[in-house]
N, C-alpha and C positions, 0 to 999 in steps of 0.2 A: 370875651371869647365868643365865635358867633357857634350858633347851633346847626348841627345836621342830622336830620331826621333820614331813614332809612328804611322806608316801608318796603318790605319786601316777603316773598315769598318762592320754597325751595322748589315747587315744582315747574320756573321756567329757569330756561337754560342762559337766557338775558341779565335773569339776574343774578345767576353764578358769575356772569362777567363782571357784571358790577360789583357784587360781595368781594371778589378777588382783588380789586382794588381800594375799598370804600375807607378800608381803616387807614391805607397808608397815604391816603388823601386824607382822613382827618387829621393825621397825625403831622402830615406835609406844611400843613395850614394852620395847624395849630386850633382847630375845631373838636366843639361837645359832641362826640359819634352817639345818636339817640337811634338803637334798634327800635323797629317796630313790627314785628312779626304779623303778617297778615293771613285770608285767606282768596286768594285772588281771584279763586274761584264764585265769592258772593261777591267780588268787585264786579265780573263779568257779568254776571245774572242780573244786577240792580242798574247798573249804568253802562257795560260796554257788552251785550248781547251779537256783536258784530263778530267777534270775536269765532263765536261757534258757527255763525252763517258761513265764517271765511275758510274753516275746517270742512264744512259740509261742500261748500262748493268754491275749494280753491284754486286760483287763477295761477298755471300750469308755470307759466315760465318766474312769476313770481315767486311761485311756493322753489321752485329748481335757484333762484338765486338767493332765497332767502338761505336753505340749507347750504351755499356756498360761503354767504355772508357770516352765516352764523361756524364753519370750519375755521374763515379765514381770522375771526376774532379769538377763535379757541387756539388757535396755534400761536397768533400773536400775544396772549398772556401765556403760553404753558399749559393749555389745560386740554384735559381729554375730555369730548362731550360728543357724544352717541346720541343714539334714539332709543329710548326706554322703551321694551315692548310692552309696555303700561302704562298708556299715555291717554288721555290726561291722567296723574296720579291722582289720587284722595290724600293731600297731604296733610290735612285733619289734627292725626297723631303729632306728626313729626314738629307743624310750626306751634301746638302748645305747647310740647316739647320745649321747645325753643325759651319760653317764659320759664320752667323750671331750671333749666340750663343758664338764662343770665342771672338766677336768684343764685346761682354755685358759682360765681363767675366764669364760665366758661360758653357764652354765648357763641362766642367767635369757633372755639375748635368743633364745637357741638354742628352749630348749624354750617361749616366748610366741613364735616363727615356727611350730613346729611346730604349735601349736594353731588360730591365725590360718590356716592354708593347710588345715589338716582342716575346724575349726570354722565357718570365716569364710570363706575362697574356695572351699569344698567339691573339695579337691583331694586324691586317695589318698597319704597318708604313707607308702604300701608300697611304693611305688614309687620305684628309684632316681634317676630324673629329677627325679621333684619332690624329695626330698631333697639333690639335687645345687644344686637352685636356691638351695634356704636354708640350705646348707652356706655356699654362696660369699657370700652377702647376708649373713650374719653374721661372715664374715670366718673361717671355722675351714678349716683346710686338705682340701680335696676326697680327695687319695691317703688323705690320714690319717686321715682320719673312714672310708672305706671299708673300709682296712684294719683300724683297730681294731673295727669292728662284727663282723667277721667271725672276730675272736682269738678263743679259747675262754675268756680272762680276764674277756674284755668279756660272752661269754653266761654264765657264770659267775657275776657279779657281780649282774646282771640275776636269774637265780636266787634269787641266795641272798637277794637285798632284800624278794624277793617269797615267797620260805619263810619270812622271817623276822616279815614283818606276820602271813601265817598265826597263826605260831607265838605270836606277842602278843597274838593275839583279832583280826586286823582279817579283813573280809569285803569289800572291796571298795575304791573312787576317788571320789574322795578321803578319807584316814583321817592324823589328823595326832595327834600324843602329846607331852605336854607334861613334862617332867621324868622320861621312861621310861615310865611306867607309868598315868598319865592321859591315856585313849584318847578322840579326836574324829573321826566318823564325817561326811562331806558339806559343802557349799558354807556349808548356814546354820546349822553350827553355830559360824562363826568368831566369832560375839560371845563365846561360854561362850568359845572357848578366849582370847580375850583377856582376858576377866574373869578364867582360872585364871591364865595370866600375869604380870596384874596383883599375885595373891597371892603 
């Protein structure tokens, strides 16, 4: 069975595209779906610092067609994706989160609420309230989700997922690897990685 790694993280809108399809490609293929919740934001600080340059001083007709780019992909899956007036988020909470939520099995409805309430109801993910909301809409237990975000196991973990894509060559959300060592970077490169799959 070949393996697929899924580093990712809820505060880009890229990788809501990708989420939205990642299981029904493993499942297509017949692939091990291996989440890796990250924080993209120590991706960018360690290795792609370009990132914040391109925010501070973005190039006008670019940044106008990327927000086209990034409509035309959201209507082409179904989904609704705005601009957060809380941008960039701290999404800190929500991807340790993410690690309590696959120990209950429910990694998948957990982290598609989290994206849907950033992406789609334009609602701050840093915020304990709104995580409280879709803690309980998902059915995972509210004391326990809170407590385990705050273990140093759980910031830990979070860490080390996100040292670890570093340390394999990845730069950023979404980055997905197929068999260890065959790296795929963003939303449209999921054909290639179904095509390596396939192989």
């Amino acid at each position: 069975m070949a393996r697929l790694e899924f580093f990712y993280d809820c505060s880009s809108p890229w990788t809501y595209l990708a989420f939205s399809r990642v299981e029904a490609l493993a499942r297509d293929t017949g692939a091990e779906l291996v989440w890796k919740p990250i924080l993209v934001g120590g991706v960018f600080n360690t290795v792609n610092p370009s990132v914040y340059e391109s925010r501070e001083r973005p190039v006008k007709a670019k940044a106008t067609y990327y927000a086209k780019d990034l409509q035309d992909w959201a209507r082409h899956q179904g989904l609704r994706i705005g601009m957060p007036p809380v941008f960039p988020v701290n999404s800190v909470k929500a991807m340790r989160g993410a690690f309590y939520a696959e120990e209950e099995g429910k990694i998948s409805p957990y982290s598609k609420a989290i994206f849907e309430a950033y992406w789609g109801d334009l609602r701050d993910i840093s915020q304990d309230d709104v995580l409280r909301e879709i803690v309980g809409r998902v059915g995972l237990d509210e004391a326990a989700f809170f407590a385990k975000i705050a273990d140093p196991v759980y910031k830990t973990r979070l860490k080390e997922n996100t040292d670890e894509l570093i340390a394999r060559g990845g730069f950023g959300s979404p980055t997905l690897f197929v068999d260890g060592d065959d790296m795929y970077f963003g939303n449209d490169r999921l054909e290639l990685v179904r095509e390596a799959l396939k192989r």
